[in-house]
VEXKOL-839398 format. One record per atom (N, C-alpha, C, O, CB): x, y, z. Coordinates in steps of 0.1 Angstrom, whole numbers, plus 2048, in hexadecimal, padded with zeros to 3 digits. Glycine has a CB too. Layout:
BEGIN
XYZ ...
//
This chain:
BEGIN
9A9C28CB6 99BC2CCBB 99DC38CC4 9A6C37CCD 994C21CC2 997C44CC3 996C52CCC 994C4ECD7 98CC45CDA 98CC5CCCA 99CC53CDF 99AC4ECEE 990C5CCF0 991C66CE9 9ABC4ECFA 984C5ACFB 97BC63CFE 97FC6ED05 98AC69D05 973C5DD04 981C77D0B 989C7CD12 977C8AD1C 96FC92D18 99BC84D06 97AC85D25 96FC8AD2E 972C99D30 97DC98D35 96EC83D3B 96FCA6D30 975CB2D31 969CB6D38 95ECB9D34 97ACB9D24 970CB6D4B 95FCC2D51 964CCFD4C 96ECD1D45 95ACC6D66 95BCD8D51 959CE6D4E 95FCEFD59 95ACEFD64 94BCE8D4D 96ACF7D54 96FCFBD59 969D06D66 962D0FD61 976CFED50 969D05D6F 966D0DD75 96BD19D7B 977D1AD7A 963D08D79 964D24D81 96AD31D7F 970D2ED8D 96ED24D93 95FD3FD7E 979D39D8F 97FD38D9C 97BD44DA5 973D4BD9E 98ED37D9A 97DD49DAF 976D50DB9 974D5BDB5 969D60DB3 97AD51DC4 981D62DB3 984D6EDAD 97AD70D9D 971D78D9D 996D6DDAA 97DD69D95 974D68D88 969D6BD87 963D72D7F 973D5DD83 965D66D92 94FD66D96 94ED75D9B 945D7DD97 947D58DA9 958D78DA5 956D87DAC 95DD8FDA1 958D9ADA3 95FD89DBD 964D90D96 965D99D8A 95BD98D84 957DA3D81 96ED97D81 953D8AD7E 948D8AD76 93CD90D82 934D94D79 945D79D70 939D92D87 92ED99D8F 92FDA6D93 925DACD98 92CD94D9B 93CDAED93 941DBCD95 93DDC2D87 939DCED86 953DBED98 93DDB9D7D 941DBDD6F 92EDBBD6B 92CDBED5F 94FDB1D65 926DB8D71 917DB8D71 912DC1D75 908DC5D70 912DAFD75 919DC7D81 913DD1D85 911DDFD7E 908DE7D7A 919DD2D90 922DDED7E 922DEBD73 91CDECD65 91DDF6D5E 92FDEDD6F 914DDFD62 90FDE2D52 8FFDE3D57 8F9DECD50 913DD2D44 8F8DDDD61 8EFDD6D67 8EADE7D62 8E6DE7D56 8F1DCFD79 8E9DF1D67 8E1DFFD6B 8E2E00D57 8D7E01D52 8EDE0FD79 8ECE00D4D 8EBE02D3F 8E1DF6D39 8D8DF7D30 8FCE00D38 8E2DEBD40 8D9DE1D38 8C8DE7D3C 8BFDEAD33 8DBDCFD3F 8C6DE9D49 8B7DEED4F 8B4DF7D45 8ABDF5D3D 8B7DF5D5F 8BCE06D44 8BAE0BD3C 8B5E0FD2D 8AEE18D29 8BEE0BD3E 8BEE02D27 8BBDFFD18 8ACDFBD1D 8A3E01D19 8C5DF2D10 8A8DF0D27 89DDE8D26 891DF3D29 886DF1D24 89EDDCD2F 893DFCD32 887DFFD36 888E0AD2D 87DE09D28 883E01D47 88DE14D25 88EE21D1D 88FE1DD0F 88FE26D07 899E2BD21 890E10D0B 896E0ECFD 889E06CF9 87EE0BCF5 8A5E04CFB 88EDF8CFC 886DEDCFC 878DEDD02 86FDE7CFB 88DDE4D02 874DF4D0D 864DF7D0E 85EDFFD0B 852E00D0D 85FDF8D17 866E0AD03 859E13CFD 859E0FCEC 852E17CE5 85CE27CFF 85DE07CE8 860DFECDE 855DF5CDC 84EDF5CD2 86CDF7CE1 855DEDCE7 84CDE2CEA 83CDE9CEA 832DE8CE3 851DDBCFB 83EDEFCF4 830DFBCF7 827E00CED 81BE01CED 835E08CFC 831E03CE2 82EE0BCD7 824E00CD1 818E00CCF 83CE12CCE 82FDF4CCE 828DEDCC3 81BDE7CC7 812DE4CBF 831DE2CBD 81ADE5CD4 80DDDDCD5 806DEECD7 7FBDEDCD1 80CDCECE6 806DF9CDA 7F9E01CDE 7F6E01CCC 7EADFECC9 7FCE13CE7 7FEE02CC4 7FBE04CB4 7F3DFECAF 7F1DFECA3 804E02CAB 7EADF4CB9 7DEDE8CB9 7D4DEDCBE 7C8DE8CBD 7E0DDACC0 7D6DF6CC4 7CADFECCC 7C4E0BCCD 7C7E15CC6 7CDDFFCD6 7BDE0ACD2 7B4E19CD0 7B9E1FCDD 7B4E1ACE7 7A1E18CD0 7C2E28CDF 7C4E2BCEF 7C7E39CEF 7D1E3ECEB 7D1E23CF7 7BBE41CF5 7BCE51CF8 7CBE4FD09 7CFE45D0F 7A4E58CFE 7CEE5DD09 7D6E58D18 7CDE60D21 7D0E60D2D 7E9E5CD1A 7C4E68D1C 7C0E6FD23 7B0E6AD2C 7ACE6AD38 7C0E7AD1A 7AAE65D1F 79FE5ED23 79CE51D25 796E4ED2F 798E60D1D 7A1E48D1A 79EE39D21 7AEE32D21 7B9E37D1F 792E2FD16 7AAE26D25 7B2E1BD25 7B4E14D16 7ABE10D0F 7ACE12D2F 7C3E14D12 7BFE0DD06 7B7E01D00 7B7DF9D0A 7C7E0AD03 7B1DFCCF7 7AADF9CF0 7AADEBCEA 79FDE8CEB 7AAE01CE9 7B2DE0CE4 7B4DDECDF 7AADDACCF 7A0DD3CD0 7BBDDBCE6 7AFDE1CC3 7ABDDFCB4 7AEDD8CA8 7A8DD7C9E 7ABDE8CB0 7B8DD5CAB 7C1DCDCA4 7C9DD7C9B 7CFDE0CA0 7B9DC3C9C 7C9DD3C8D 7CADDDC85 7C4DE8C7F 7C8DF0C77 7CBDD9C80 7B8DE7C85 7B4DF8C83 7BAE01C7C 7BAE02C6F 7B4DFFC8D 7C2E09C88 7C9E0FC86 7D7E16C7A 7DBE21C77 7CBE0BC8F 7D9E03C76 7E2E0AC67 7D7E07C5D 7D9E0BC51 7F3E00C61 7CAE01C60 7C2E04C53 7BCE15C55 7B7E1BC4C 7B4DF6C50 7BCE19C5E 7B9E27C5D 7C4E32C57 7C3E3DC52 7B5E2CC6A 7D2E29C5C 7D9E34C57 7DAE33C48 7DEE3DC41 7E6E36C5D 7D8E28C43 7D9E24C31 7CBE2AC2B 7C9E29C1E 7D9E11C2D 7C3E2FC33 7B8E3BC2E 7B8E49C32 7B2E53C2E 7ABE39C34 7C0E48C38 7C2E57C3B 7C8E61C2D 7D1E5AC27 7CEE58C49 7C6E6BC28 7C8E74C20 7D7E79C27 7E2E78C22 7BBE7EC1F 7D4E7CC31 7E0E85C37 7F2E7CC37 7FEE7FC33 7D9E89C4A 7EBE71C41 7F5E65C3A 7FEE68C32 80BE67C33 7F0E5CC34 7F7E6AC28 7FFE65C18 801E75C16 807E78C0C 7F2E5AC08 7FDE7DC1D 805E8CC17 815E8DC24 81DE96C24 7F5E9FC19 813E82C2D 81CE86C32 829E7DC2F 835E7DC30 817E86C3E 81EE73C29 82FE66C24 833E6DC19 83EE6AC17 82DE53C1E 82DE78C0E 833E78C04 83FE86C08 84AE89C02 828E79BF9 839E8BC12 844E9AC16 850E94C1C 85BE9AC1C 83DEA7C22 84EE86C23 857E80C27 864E7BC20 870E7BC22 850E79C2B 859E75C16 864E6AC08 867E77BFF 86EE74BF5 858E59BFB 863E86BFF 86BE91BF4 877E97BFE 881E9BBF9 85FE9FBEC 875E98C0D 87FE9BC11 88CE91C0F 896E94C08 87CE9EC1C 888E83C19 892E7BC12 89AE7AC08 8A7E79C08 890E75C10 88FE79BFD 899E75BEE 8A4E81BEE 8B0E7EBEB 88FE77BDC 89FE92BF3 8A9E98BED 8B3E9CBF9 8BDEA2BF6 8A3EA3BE5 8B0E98C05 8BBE9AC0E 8C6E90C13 8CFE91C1C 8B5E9EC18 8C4E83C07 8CDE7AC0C 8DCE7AC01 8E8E77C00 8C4E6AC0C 8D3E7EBFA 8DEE7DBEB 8EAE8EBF0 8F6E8DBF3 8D0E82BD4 8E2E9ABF0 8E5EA8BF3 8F0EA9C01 8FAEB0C02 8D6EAFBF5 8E9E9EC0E 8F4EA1C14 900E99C17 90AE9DC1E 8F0EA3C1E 8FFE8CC11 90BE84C0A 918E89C06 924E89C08 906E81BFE 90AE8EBFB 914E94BEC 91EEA0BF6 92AE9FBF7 907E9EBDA 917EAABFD 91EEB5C02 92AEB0C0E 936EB3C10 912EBFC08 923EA9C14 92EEA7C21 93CEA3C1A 946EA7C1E 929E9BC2D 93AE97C0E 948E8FC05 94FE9CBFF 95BE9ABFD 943E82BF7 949EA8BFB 951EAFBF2 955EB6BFB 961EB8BFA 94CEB5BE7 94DEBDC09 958EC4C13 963EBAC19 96FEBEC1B 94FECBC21 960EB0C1C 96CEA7C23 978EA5C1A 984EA3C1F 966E99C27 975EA6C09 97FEA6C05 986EB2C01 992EB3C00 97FE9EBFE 97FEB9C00 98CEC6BFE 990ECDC0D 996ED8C0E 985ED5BF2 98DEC6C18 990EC7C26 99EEBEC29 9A7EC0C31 982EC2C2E 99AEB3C1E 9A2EA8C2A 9B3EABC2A 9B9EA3C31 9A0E94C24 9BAEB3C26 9CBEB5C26 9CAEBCC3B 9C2EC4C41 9D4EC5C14 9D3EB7C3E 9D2EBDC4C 9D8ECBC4B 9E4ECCC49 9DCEB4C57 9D0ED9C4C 9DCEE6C4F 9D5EEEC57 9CAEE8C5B 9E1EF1C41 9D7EF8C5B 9D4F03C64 9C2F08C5A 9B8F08C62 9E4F11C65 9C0F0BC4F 9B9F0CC48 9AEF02C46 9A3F07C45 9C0F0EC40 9B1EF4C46 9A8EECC43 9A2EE5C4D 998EDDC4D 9ACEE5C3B 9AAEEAC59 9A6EE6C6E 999EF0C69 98DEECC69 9B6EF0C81 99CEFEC66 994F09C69 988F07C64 97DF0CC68 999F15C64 987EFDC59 97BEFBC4E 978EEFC53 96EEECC4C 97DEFBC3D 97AEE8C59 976ED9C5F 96FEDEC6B 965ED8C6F 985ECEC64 972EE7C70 96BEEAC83 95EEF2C77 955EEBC74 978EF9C95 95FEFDC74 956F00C6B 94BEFAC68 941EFCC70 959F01C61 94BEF1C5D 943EE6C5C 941EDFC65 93AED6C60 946EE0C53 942EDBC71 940ED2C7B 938ED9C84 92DED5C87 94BECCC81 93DEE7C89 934EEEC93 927EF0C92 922EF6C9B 937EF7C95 920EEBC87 90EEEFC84 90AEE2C89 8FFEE3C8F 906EF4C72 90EED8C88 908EC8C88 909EC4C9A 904EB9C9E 914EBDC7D 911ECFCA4 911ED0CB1 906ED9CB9 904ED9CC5 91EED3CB5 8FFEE3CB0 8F7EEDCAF 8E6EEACB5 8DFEEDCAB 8F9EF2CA0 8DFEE6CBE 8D5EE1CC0 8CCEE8CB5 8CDEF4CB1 8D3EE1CCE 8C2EDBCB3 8BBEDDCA6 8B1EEACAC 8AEEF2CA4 8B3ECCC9F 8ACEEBCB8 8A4EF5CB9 8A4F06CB4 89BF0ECB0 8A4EF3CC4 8B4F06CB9 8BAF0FCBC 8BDF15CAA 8B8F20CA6 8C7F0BCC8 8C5F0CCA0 8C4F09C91 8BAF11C8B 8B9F1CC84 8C2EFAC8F 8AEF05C90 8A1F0DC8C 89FF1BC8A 89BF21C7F 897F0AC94 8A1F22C97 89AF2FC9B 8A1F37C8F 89CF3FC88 89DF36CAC 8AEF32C90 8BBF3DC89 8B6F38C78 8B7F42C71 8D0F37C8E 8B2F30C74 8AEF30C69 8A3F35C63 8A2F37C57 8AEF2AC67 89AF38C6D 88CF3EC6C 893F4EC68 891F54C5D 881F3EC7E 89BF53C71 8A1F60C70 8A8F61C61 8A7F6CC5B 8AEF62C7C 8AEF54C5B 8B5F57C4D 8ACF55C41 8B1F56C36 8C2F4FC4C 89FF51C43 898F48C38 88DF55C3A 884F56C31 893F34C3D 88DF5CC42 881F69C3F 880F6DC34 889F74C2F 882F76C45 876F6AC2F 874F73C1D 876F84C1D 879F89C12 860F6FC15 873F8EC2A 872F9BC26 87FF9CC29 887F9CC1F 869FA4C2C 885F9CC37 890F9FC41 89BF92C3E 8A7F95C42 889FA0C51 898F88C3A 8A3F7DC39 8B0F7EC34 8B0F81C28 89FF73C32 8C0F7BC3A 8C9F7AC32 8CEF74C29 8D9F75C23 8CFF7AC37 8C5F6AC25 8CAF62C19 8BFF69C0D 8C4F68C02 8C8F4FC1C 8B2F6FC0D 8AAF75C03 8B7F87BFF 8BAF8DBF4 895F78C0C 8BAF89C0D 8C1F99C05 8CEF92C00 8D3F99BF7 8C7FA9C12 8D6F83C04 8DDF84BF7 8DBF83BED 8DFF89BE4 8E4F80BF6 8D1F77BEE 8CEF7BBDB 8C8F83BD5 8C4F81BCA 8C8F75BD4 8C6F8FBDC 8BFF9CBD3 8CAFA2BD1 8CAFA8BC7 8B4FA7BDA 8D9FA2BDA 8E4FA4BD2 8E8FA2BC6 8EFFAABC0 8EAFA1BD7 8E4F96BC2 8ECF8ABB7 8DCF8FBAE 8DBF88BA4 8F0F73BBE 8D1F97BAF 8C7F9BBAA 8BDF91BA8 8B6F93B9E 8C9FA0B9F 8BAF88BAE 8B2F7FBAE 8AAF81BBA 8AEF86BC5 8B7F73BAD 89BF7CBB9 892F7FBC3 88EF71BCB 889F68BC4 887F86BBD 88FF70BD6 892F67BDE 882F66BE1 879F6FBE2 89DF6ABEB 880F55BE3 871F52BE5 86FF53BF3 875F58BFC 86DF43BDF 865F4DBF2 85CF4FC03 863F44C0E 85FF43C1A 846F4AC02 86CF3BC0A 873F2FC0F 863F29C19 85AF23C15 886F34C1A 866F2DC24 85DF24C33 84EF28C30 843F24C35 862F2CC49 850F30C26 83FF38C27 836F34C1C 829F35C1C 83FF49C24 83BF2EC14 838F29C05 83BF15C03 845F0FC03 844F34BFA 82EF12C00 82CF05BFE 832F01BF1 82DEF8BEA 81DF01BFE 83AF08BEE 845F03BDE 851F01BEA 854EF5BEB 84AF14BCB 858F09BF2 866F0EBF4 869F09C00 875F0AC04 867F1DBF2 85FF01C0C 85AEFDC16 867EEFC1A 86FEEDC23 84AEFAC13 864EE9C0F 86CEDBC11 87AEDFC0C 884EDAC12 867ECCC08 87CEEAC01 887EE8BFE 891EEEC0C 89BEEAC11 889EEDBF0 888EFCC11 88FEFEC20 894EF7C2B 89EEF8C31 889F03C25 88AEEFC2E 88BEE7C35 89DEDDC35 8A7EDBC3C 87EEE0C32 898EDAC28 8A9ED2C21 8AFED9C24 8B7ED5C2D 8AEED0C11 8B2EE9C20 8BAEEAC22 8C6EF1C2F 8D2EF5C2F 8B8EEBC19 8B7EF0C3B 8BCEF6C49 8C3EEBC4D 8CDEECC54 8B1EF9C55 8BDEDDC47 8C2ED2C4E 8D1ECFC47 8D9ECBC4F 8B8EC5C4C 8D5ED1C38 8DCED2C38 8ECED6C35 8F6ED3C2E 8D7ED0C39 8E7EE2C45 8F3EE7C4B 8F9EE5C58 903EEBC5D 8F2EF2C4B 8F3EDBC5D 8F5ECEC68 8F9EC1C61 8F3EB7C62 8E7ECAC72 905EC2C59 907EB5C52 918EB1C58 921EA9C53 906EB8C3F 918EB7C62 926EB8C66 92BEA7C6A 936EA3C66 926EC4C75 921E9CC74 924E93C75 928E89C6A 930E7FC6D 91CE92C7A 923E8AC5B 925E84C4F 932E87C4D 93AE7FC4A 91CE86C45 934E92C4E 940E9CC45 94EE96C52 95AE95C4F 93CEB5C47 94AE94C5A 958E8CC64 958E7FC5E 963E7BC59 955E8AC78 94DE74C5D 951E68C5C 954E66C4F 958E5AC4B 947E60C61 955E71C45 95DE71C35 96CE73C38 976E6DC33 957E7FC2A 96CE7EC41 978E85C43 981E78C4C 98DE77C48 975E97C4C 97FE72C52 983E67C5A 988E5AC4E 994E56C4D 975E62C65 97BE55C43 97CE4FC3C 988E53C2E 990E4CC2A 96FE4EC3B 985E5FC2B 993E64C1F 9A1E5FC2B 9A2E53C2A 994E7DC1B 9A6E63C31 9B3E63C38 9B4E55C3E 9BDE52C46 9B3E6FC44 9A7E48C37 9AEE42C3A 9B0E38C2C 9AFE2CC2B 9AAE3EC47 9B4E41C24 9B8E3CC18 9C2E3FC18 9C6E4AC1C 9B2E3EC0D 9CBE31C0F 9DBE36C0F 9DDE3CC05 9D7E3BBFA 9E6E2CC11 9E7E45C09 9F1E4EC00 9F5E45BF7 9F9E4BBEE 9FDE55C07 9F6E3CBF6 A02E35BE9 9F7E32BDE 9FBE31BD2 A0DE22BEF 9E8E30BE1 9E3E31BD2 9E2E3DBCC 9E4E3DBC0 9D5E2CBD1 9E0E4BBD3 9E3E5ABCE 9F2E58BC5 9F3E59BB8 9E6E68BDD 9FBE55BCD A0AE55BC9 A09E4DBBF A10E52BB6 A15E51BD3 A05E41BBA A05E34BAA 9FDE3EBA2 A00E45B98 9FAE1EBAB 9F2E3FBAA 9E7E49B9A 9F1E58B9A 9EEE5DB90 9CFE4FBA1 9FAE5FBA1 9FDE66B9A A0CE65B8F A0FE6CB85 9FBE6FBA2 A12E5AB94 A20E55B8B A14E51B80 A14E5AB78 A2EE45B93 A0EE4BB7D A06E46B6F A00E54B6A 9FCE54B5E 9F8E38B72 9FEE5EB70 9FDE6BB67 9ECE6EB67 9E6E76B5F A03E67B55 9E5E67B72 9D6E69B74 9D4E76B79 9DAE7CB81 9D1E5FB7D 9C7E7AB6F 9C6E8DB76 9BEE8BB86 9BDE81B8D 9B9E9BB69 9BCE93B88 9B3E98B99 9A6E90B9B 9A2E89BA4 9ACEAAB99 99FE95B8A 996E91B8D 991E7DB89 988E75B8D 98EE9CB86 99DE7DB81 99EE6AB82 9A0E66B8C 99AE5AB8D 9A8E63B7C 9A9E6CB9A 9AEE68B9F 9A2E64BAF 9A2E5DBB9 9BBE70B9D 99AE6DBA9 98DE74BB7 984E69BB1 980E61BB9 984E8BBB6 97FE66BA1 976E5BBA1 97AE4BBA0 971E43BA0 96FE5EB97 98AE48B9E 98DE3BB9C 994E37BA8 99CE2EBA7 995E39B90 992E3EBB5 99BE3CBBC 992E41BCB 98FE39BD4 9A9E44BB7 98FE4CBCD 98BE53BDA 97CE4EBD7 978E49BE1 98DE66BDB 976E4FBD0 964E48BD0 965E3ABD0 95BE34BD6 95AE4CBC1 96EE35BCC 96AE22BCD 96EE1FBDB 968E16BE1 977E15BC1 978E26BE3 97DE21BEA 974E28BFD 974E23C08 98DE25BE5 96EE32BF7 968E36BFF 955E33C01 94EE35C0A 96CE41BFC 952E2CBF4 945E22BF4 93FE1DC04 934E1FC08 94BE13BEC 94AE17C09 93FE14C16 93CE1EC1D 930E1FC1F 944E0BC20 945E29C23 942E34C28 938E3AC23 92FE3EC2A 94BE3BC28 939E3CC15 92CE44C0D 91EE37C11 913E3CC12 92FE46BF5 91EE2EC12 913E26C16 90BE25C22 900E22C24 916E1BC16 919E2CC2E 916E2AC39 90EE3AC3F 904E3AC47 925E25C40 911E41C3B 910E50C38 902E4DC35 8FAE4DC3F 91AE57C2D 8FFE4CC29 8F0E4AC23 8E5E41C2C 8DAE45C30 8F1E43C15 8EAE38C2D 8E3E30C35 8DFE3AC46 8D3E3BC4A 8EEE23C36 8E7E3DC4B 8E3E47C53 8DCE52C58 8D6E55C62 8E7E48C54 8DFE5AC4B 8DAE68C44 8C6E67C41 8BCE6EC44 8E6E69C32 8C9E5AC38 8B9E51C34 8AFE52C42 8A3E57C42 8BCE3CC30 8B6E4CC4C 8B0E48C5C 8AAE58C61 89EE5BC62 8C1E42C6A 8B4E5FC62 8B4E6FC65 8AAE74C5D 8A0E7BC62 8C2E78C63 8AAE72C51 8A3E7BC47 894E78C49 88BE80C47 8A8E78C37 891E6BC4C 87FE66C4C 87DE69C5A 872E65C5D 87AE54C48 884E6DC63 880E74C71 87DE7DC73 878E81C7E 886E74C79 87FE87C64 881E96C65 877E9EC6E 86BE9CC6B 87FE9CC56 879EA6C79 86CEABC84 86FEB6C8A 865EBDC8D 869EA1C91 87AEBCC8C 881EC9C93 87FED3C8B 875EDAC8E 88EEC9C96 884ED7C82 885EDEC76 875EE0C75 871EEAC7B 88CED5C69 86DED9C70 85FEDEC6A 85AEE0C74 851EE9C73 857ED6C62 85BEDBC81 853EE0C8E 851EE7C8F 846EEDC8E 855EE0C99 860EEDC92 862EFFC96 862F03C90 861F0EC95 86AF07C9D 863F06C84 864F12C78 852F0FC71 849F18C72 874F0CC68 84FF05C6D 844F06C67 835EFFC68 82AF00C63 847F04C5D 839EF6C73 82BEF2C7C 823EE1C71 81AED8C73 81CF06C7A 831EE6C64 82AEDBC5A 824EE2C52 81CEDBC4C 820ED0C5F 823EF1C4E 822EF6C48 829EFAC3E 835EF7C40 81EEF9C4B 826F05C30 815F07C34 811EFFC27 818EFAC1E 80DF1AC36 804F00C28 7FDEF5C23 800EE9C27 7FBEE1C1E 7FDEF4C18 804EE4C2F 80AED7C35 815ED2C2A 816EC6C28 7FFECAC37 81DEDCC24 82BED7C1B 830ED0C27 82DEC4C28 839EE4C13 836ED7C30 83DECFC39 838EC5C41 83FEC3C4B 842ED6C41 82DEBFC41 828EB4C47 830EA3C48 82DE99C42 81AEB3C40 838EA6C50 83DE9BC4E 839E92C58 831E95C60 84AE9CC4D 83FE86C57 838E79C5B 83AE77C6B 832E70C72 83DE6CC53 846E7FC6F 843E80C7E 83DE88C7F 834E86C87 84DE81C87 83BE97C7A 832E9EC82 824E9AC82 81CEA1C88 833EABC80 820E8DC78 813E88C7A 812E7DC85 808E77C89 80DE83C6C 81EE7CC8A 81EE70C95 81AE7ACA1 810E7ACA9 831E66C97 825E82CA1 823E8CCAD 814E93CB1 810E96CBC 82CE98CAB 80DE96CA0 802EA0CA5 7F6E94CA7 7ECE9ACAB 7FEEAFC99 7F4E8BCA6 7EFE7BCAC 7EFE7BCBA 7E7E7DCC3 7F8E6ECA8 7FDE77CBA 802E76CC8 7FCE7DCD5 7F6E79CDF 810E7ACC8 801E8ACD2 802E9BCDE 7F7EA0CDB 7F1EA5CE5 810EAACDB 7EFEA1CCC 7E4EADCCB 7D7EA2CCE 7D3EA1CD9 7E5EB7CBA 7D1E9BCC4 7C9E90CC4 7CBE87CD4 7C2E86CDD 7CFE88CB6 7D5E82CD3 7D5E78CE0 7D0E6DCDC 7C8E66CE3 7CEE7CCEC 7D3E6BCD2 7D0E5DCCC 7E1E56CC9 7E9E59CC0 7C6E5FCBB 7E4E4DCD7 7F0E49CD5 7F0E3CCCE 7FAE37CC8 7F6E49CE2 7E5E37CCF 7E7E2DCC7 7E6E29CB4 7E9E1FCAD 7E0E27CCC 7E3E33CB2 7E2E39CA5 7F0E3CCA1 7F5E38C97 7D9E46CA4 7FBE47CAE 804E4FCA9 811E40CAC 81DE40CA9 805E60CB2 80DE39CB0 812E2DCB4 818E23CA8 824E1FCA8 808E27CBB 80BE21C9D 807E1DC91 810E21C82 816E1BC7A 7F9E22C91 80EE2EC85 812E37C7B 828E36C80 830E35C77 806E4BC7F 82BE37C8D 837E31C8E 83FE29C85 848E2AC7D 837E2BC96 835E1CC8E 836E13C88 83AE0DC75 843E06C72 82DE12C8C 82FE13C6E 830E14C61 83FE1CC58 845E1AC4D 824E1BC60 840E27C64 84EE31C61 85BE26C66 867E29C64 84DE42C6B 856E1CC6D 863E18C6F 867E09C62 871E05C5C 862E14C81 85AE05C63 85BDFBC55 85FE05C47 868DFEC41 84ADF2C53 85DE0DC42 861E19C3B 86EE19C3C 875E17C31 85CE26C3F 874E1BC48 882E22C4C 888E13C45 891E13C3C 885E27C5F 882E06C4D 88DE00C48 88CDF7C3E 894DEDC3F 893DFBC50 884DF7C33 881DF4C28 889DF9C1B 88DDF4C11 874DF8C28 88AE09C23 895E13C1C 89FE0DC1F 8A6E08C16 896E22C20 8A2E0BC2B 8B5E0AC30 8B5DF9C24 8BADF8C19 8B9E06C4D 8B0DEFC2C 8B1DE2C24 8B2DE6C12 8BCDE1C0D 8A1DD7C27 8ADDEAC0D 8ADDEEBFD 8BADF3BFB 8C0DEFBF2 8A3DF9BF9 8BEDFCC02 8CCE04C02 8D6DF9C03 8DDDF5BF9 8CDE0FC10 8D7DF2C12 8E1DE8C12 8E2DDDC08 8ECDD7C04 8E2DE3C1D 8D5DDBC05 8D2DD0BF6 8E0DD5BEE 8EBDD1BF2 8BFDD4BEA 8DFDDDBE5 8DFDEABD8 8EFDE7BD9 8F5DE3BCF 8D9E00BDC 8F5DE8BE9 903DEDBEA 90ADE3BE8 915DE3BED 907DF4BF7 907DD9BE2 910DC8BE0 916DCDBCE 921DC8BC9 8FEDB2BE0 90CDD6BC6 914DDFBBA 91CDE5BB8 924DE5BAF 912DE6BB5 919DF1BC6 922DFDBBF 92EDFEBCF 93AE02BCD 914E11BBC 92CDFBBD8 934DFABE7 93FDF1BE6 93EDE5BE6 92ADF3BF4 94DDF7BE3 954DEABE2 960DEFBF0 965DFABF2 95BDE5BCF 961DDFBFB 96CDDFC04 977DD6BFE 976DCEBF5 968DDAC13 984DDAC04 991DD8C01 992DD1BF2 995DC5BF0 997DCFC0D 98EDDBBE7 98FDD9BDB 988DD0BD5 98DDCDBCA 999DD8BDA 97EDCBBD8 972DC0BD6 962DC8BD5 95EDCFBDD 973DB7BE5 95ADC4BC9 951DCEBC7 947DC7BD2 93CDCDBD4 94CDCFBB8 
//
């Protein structure tokens, strides 16, 4: 028969209590932080998104849902989710795809490929404001450096920022030349694949490019997941870029779904509206992300396991 065996609870010893309370202090000012800058304008948000609340004139309101049945009537809404979901689709795949193909013809360590690694990395340290201006300067349809090269190569360069065809694709593609953060966590991810599957696939006589799809893409799957997954987050926030360069123009091409939060927010003063419309972008955001991580149980395989 088990003998019972009574076990108190160990208790701390003097020293222990005065480490565990030194060790509170120092986190004590990071926790407040999170709470009062993270977690309450979080909180804040979701209940004013019930309300009618000018900041200027009244006290909020409360409406219940109002607010997302107005934004599911709004016209503008739905021209701003769709500029939203065309930037997305094409800037998640585009800056993927680019960052994996610079990281790999980057990744051998030499004096040459240091030089092309800081390269590619120094635009993604570049504040987006600053980005902007300089792209306004290259995307000029009369005076622009990217329209006189292609009148070099004889082609006539469109209106890019000025024209409601060429608007979004600009936009893509100021953004991406700040892809530098992706392009490290590939470049991190290749080098840490071992040499000895390069070395079997090349004794069996596999060319480059067998060797890049049966070997460097399977093995690099989560990275490519993690990358996207991130890129997706960034991409439905899109707000710097169209600010300053085009206001969400023109014709509202660039109207994207924060700058309908923002011009709510700052111009209107209807925070509880721009509150709403958040909100919705954030169920969006992760509706997307959940679908994605669904998907990746196919094609994502770790330590040789699909």
């Amino acid at each position: 028969m088990p003998i019972a065996i009574n076990r108190r609870p160990r208790r701390w010893s003097r020293m222990q209590r005065r480490e565990a309370l030194i060790g509170l202090a120092f986190i004590t000012p990071v926790i407040l932080g999170f709470l009062v800058f993270n977690i309450g304008p979080i909180v804040a948000s979701l209940i004013l998104s019930f309300t009618d609340y000018n900041i200027l004139s009244r006290s909020p309101k409360w409406i219940g849902l109002a607010n997302y049945y107005k934004a599911f009537s709004e016209p503008l809404f739905y021209k701003s989710l769709g500029n939203t979901l065309y930037y997305t689709i094409f800037r998640i795949p585009l800056s993927v795809i680019l960052a994996f193909v610079l990281a790999t013809m980057v990744k051998k360590t030499s004096v040459v490929s240091i030089a092309y690694r800081t390269a590619i990395y120094i635009p993604s340290i570049v504040p987006s404001v600053a980005a902007a201006v300089v792209w306004l300067v290259i995307l000029n349809p009369q005076a622009g450096l990217l329209n006189r090269l292609l009148e070099l190569v004889g082609l006539q360069g469109p209106g890019w920022l000025t024209s409601p065809t060429w608007a979004k694709p600009a936009i893509i593609l100021m953004n991406l030349w700040q892809i530098g953060g992706s392009f490290v966590i590939f470049l991190a991810g290749l080098q840490e694949i071992p040499t000895e599957y390069y070395e079997a696939a090349k004794v069996d006589g596999a060319s480059t490019w067998d060797t890049f799809w049966r070997i460097t893409v399977p093995l690099m799957t989560p990275t490519i997941l993690f990358n996207g997954v991130i890129e997706s987050i960034y991409a439905f926030q899109v707000f710097e870029a169209a600010f300053i360069t085009t206001g969400g123009g023109p014709l509202r091409a660039t109207y994207f779904m924060a700058l309908y939060i923002y011009d709510n927010a700052f111009k209107f003063l209807q925070m509880g509206f721009a509150s709403a419309i958040a909100w919705l972008m954030f169920v969006l955001i992760l509706a997307f992300t959940i679908g994605v991580l669904r998907t990746s149980r196919h094609w994502v395989y770790y330590g040789g396991e699909r």
